[in-house]
C-alpha positions as CSV (number, residue, x, y, z in Angstrom):
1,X,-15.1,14.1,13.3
2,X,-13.4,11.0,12.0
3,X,-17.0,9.2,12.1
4,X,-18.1,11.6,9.6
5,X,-15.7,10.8,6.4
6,X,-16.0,8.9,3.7
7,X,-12.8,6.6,2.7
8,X,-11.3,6.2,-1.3
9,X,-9.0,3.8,-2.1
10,X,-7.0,3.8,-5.1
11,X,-5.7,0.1,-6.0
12,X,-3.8,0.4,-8.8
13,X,-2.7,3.8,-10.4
14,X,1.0,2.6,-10.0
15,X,1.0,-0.9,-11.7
16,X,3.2,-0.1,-14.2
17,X,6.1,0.7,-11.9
18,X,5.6,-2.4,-9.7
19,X,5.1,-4.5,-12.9
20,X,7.0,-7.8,-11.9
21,X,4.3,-8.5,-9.0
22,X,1.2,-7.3,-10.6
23,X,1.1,-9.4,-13.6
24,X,-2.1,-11.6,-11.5
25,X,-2.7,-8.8,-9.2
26,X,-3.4,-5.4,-8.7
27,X,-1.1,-3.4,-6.6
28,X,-3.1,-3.6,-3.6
29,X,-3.3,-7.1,-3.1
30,X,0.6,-7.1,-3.4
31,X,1.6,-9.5,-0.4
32,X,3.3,-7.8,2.5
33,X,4.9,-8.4,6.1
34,X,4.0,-11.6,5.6
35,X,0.5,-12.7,5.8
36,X,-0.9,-9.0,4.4
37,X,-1.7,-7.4,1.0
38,X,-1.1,-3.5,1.1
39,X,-4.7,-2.6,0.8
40,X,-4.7,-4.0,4.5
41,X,-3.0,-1.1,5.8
42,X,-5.1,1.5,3.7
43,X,-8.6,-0.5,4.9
44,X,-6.9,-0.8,8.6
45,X,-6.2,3.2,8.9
46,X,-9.5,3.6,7.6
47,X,-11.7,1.0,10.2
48,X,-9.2,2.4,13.0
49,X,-10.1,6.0,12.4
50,X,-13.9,4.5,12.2
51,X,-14.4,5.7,9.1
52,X,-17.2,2.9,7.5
53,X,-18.2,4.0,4.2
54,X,-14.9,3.0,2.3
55,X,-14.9,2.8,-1.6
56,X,-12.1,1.1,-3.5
57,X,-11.4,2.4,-6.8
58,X,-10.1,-1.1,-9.0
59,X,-9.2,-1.0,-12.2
60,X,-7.9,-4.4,-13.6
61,X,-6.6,-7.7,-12.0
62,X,-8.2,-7.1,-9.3
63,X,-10.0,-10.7,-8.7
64,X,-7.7,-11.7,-5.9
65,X,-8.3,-8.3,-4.4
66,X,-12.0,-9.2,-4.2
67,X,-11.9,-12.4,-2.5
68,X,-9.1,-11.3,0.1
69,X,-11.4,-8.0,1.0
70,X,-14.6,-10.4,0.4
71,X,-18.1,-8.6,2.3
72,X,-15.7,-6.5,4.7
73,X,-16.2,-8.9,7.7
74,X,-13.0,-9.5,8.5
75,X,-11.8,-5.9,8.7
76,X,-15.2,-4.9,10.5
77,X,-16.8,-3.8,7.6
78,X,-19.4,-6.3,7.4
79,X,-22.3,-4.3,9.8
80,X,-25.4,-2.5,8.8
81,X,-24.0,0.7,9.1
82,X,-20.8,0.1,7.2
83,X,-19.9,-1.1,3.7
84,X,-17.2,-1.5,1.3
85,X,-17.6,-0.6,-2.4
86,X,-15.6,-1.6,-5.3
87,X,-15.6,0.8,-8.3
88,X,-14.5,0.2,-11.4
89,X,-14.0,2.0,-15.1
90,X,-17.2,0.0,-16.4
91,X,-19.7,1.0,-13.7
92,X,-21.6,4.2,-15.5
93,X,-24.4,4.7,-17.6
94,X,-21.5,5.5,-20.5
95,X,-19.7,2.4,-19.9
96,X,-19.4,2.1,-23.7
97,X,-17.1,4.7,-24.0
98,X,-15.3,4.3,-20.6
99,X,-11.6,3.3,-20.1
100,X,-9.0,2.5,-17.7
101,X,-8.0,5.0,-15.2
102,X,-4.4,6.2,-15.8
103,X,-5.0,9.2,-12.8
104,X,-6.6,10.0,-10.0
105,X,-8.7,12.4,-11.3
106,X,-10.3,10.6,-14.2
107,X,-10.8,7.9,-11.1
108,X,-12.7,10.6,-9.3
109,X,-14.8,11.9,-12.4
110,X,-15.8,8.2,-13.1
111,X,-17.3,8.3,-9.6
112,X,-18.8,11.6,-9.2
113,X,-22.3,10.0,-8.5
114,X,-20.6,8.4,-5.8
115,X,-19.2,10.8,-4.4
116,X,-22.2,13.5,-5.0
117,X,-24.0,11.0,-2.6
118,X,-21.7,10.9,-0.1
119,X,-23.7,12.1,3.2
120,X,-20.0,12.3,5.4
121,X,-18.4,16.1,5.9
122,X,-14.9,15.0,5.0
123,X,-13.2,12.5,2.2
124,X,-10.0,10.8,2.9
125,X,-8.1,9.4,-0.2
126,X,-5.5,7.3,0.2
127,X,-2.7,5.7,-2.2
128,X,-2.5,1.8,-1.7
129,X,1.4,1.6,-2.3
130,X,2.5,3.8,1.0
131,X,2.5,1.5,3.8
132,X,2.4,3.4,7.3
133,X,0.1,2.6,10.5
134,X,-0.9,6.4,11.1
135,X,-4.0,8.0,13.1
136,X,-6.2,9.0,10.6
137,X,-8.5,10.8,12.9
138,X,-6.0,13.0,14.1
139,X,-5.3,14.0,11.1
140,X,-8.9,15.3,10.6
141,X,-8.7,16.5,13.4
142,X,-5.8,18.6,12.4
143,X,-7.5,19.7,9.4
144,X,-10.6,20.6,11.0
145,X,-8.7,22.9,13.2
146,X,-6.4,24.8,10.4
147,X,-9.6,24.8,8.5
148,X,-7.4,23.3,5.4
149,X,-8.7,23.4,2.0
150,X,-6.4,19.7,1.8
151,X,-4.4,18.2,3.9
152,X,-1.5,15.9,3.0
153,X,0.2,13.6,4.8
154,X,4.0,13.8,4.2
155,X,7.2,12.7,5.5
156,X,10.8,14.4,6.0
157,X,13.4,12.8,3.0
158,X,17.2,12.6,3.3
159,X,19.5,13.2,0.3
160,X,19.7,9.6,-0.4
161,X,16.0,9.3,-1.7
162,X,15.2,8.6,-5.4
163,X,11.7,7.0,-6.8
164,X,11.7,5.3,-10.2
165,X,9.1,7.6,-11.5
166,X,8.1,11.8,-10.5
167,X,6.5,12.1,-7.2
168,X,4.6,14.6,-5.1
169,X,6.9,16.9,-3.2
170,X,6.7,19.9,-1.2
171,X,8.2,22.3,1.2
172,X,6.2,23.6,4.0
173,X,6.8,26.6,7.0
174,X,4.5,26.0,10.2
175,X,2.6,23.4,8.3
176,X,1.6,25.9,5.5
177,X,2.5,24.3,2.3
178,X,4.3,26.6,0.7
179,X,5.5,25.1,-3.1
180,X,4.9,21.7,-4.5
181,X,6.5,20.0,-7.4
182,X,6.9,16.5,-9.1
183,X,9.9,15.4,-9.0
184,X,12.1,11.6,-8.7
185,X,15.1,12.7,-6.2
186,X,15.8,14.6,-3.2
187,X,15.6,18.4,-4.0
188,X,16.3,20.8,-0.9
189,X,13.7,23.4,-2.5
190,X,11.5,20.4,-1.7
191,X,12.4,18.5,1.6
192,X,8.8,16.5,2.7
193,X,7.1,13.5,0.4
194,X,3.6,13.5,0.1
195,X,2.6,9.7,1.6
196,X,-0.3,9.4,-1.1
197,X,-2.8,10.7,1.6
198,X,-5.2,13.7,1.3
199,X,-7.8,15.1,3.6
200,X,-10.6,17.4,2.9
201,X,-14.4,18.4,3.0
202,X,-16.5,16.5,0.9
203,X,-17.9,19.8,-0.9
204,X,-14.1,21.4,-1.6
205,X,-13.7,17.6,-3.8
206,X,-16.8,18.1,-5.7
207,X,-15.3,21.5,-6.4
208,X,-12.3,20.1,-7.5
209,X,-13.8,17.5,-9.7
210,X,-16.0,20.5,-11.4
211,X,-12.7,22.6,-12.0
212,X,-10.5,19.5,-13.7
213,X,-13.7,19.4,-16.3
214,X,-14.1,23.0,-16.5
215,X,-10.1,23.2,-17.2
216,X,-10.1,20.0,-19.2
217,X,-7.4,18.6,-16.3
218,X,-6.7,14.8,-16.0
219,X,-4.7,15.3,-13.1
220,X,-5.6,15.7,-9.6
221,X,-1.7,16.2,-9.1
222,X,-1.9,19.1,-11.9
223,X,-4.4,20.5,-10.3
224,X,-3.1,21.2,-6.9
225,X,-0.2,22.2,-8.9
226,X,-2.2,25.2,-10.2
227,X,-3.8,25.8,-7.0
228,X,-1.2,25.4,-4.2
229,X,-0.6,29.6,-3.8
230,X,-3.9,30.4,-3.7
231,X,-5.3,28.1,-1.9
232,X,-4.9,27.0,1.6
233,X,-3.3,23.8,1.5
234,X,-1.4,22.2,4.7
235,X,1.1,19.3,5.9
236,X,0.9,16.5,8.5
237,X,4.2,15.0,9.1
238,X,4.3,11.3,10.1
239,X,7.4,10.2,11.6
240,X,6.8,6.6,12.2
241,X,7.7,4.0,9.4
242,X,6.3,4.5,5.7
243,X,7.2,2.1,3.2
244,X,6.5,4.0,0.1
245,X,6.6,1.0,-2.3
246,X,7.6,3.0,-5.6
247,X,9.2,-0.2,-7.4
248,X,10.2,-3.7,-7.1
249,X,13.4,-2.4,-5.8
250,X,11.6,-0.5,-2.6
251,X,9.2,-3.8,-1.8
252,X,12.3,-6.0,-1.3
253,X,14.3,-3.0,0.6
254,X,11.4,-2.6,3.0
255,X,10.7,-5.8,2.9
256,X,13.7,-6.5,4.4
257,X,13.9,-3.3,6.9
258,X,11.0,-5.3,8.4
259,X,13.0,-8.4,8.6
260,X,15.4,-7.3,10.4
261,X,14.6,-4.2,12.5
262,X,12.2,-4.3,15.2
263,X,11.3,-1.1,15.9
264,X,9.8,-0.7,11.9
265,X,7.7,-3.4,12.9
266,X,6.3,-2.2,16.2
267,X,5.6,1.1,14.7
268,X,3.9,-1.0,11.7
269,X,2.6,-4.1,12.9
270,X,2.2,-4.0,16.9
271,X,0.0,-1.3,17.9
272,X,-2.3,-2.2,20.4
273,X,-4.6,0.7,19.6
274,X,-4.3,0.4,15.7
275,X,-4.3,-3.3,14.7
276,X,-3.9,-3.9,11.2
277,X,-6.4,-6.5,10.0
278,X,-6.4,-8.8,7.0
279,X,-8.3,-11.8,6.0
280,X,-8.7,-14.6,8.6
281,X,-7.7,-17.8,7.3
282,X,-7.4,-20.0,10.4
283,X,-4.2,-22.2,9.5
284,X,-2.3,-24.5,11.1
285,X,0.8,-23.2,13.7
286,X,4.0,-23.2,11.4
287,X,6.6,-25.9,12.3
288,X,9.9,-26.0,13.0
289,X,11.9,-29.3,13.0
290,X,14.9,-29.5,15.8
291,X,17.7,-28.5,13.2
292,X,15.8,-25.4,11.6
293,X,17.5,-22.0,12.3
294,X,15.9,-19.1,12.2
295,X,17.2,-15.4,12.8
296,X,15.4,-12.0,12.0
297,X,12.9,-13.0,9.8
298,X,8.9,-12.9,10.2
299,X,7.5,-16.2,9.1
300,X,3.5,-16.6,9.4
301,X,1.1,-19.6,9.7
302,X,1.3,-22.9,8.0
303,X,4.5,-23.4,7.1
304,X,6.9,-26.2,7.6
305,X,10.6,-24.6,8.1
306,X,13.2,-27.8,8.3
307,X,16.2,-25.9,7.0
308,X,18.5,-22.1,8.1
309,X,16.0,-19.0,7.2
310,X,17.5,-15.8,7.8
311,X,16.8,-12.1,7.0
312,X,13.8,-13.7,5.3
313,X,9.9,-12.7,4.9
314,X,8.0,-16.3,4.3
315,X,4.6,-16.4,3.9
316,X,2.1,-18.6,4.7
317,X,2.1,-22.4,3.7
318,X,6.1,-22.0,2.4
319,X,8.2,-25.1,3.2
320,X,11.9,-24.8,3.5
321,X,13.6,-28.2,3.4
322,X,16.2,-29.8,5.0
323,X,19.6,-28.4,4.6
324,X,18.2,-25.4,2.6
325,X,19.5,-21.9,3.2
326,X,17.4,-19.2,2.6
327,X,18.9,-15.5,3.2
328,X,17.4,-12.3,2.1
329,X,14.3,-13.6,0.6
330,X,10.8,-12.9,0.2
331,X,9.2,-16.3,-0.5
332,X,5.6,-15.8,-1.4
333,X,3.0,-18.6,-0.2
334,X,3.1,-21.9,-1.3
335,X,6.9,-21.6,-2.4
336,X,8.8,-24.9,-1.5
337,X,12.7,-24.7,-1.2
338,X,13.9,-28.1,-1.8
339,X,16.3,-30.0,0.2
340,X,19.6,-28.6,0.0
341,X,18.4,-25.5,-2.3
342,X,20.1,-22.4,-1.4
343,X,18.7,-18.6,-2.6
344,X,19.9,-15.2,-1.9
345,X,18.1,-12.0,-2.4
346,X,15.4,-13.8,-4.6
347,X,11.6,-13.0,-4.7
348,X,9.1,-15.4,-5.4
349,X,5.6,-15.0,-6.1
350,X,2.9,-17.7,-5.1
351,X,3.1,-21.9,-5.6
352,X,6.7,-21.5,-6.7
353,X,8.7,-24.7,-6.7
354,X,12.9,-24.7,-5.8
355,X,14.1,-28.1,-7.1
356,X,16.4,-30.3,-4.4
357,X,20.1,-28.8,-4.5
358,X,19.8,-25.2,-6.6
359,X,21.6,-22.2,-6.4
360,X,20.2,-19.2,-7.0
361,X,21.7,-15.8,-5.8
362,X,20.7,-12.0,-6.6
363,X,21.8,-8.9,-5.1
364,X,21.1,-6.4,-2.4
365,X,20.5,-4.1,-5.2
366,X,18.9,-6.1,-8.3
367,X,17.5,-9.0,-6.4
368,X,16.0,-11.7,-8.7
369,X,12.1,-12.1,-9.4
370,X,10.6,-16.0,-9.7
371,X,6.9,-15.8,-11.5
372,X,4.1,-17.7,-10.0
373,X,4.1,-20.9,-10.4
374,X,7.5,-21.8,-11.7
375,X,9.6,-24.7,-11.1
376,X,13.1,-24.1,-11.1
């Protein structure tokens, strides 16, 4: 049952590909949709499923990761019988000769005591850069009934796809995975993604975790690599919307698929039975003067919109001025847009300042990136 699995994040294995927005942040705190970070999603999948023994795997710049996730409380994690844990490289008796995690697996060796104390049946391990509101229960549950060595969440990928760096794919027949490979582009040998999730018992990890030092492996994706035809490994396809955030180029395309299309935000964001939950901050209603203009764009709390926003995600506290035009923009919080500023496909990370009467313009396919804390 869902009630008896453990939950391991992994914050930041990807940072080097999503290196213009982690320079103060680790890529789960990433801002997203808003008024989120995309550890929200992982910890919200997690709480949803009732899974309460959640451990976050960190391995640098993760401050503002701590005081958004805080003691839990605001994503129920805050009881007796629940917890979150943060683990880092430096957290063993042989911290002297520790380092930064660079995989998976040299995550999951790090925390073998952990994990040997684990009391739950099952693990779920999740990636923190796919974005996806999914059942996680019914997933075990799915597992369980298959009895699965793993089981992988995965998607169905058009010709069209490509990911700035190799990632897990596989082909499947009846949910039986049959061949997976690593790969950066659509490959018809290999038509399903793997969505950075991964079921399985708690014992069959150990096991793993024992094999990758008996083998001298680094790589829980090598592994599974070795393993796939002997081993009993299965796919769950998820078919609602998955924003597998790869590089600065997929935030601001999904980014904007959320702007402007409803039904990826229902399937995301507007689930009555699976809220997503992120740190409460209790601001002030945003407000909109009488000649604002807004059209499909999500815009959260505390911000003062005077000018025309428009295909636009604007976090919280972001004041757009009078006569400013802001189209296909992520504005991060505390940007101000000055009075008759106009941007275009720009990005801008937190406390960023747009001087009175700029231009600034990108495009669909290289939008521009503003640092925290500039004034331009």
């Amino acid at each position: 049952m869902a009630n008896s699995a453990a939950g391991i994040i992994f914050s930041s294995l990807n940072i080097n590909t999503l290196s213009r927005l982690t320079g103060d942040r680790t890529v789960a705190a990433i801002p997203f949709a808003c008024r989120y970070r995309l550890v929200d999603f992982c910890l919200s999948n997690m709480v949803n499923a009732n899974i309460s023994n959640i451990n976050i795997v960190a391995n640098y710049n993760y401050r503002s990761l701590l005081e958004h996730i805080g003691s839990g409380k605001d994503f129920d994690l805050a009881r007796r019988e629940s917890r979150v844990t943060f683990i880092s490289p430096f957290q063993s008796g042989a911290s002297a000769s520790s380092k930064m995690f660079s995989t998976h697996m040299e995550a999951l060796k790090s925390m073998r005591e952990y994990i040997n104390d684990f009391k739950e049946e099952y693990v779920v391990m999740m990636d923190s850069d796919n974005v996806l509101n999914i059942d996680v229960s019914e997933v075990i549950k799915s597992h369980e009934l298959t009895g699965a060595d793993i089981t992988i969440v995965t998607r169905a990928i058009d010709k069209s796809y490509s990911a700035k760096h190799p990632r897990m794919m596989l082909s499947s027949v009846a949910g039986k995975i049959t061949e997976l490979a690593l790969d950066s582009a659509y490959n018809e040998r290999y038509p399903e993604l793997s969505l950075g999730i991964f079921v399985m018992k708690t014992v069959y990890l150990r096991h793993l975790i024992s094999e990758a030092e008996a083998f001298g492996l680094n790589s829980l994706t090598q592994l599974m690599l070795k393993n796939c035809k002997s081993s009993n490994y299965r796919a769950y396809k998820y078919t609602g919307f998955v924003a597998s955030v790869s590089s600065f180029l997929d935030y601001y395309r999904y980014s904007m698929e959320l702007a402007k299309c409803e039904q990826a935000r229902e399937s995301l964001l507007w689930k009555k039975e699976a809220p997503i939950f992120t740190r409460v901050h209790n601001s002030a209603p945003t407000v909109y003067s009488a000649k604002a203009k807004v059209e499909s764009s999500m815009i959260a709390d505390d911000c003062v919109i005077e000018g025309t926003v428009i295909n636009s995600i604007i976090s919280r506290g972001v004041r757009v001025e009078a006569g400013a035009v802001v189209k296909n923009c992520v504005l991060f919080a505390g940007t101000r847009v000055g009075k008759k500023a106009s941007l275009n496909c720009i990005v801008t990370d937190k406390a960023v300042d747009i001087s009175d009467g700029v231009t600034l313009s990108g495009n669909e396919n290289m939008p521009f990136y503003i640092q925290k804390g500039r004034k331009i």
